[in-house]
Structure formats: structure tokens, C-alpha cells
C-alpha positions as CSV (number, residue, x, y, z in Angstrom):
1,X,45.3,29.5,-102.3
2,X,43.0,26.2,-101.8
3,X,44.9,23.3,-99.7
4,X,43.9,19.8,-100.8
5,X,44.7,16.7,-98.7
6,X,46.0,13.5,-99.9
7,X,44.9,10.1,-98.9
8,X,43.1,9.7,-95.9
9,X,43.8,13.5,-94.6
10,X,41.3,16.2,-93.5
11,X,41.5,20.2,-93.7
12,X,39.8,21.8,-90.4
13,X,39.4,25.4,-89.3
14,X,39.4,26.0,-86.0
15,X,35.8,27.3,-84.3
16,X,35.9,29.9,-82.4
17,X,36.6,29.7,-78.4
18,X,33.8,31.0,-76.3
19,X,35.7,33.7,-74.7
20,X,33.9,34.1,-71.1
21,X,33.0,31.4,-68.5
22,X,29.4,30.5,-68.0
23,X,29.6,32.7,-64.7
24,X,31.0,35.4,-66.9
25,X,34.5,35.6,-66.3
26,X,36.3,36.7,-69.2
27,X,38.8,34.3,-70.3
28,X,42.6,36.0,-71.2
29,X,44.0,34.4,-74.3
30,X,46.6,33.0,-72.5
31,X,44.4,30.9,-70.5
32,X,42.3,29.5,-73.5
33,X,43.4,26.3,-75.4
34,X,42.6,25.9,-78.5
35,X,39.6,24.1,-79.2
36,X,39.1,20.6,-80.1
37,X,35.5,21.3,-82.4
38,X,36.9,22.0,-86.3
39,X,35.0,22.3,-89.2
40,X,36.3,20.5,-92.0
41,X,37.3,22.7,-95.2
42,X,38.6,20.1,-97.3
43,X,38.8,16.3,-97.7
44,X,41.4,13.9,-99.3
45,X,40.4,10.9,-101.4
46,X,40.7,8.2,-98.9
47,X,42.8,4.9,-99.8
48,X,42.1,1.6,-101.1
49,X,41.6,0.4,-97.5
50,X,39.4,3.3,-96.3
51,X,37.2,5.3,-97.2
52,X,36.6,9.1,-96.4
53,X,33.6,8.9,-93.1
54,X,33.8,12.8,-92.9
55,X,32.6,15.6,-95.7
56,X,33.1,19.1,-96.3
57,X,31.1,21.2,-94.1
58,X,30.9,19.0,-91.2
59,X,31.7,19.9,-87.9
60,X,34.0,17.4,-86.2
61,X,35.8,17.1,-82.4
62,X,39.9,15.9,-83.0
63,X,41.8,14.4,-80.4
64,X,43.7,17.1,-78.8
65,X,47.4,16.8,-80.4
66,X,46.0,15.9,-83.9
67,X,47.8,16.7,-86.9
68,X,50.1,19.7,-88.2
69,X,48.9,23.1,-87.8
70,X,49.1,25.4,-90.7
71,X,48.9,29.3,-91.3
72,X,48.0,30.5,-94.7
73,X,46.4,33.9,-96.0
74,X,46.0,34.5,-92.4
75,X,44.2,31.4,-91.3
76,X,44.9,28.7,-89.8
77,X,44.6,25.5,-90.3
78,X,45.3,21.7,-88.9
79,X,45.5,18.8,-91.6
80,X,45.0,15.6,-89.6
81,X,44.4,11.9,-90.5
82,X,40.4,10.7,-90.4
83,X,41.9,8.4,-87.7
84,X,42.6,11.6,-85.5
85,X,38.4,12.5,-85.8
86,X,36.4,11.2,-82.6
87,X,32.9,12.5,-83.7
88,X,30.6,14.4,-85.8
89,X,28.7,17.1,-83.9
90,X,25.3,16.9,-85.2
């Protein structure tokens, strides 16, 4: 199953949480939050009054309460406005 967005929506997949501290503590999952970097899988069409600044493939940082999370075939997913994107990671 493919998810497409409408309008001026994104698909990101979460990246995956470094799970140690630099001084190698290893990090419990209920101690890590869920990371802010997303690679978008998907993009919508954009609307007459903006168009889309983000592509499929690139790797993004979202505000940290952005969008509706989504589970499906065992992924997850979060489908957020463009508005809700702060950067491209270069």
C-alpha cells in the first residue's frame, strides 16, 4: 500500500535514533524521543498558493509535534504540512 498526500502535505519515515550517548551510554527506549530528522517518502501537489519546496528522497528536520503519525505494513509514518519542515539536511 503506497500513501499519497494531498495538497501541501509530506510523507516522512522516521530515521533511525542513535541508540548510545557519545560517552557510550546505552540509551533504553524509554528514554529516547523520537527524532525530529525524516526522510520524505512521498509528496503532495502543493496548492495554487504554494508550491511543494521539498522532494522525494530528501532528508528533512520537523518541528517536534508535526503532523499525524501513521502505522501501516509495519511502518510508521508522520504526514505533516510543508509548513511543519524547518530544513533540509544537506
Amino acid at each position: 500500500m503506497k500513501l499519497k498526500p494531498l495538497g501541501n502535505r509530506v510523507v516522512l519515515q522516521y530515521q533511525e535514533v542513535e541508540e548510545k550517548t557519545s560517552s557510550g551510554i546505552i540509551l533504553p527506549d524509554s528514554a529516547k524521543e523520537k527524532p525530529q530528522i525524516a526522510v520524505v517518502v512521498a509528496v503532495g501537489t502543493g496548492t495554487d498558493s504554494a508550491e511543494m519546496q521539498v522532494k522525494e528522497g530528501d532528508k528533512v528536520i520537523y518541528s517536534k509535534y508535526a503532523g499525524t503519525e501513521v502505522k501501516l505494513d509495519e511502518e510508521e509514518f508522520i504526514i505533516a504540512d510543508q509548513k511543519d519542515i524547518i530544513a533540509v539536511v544537506e
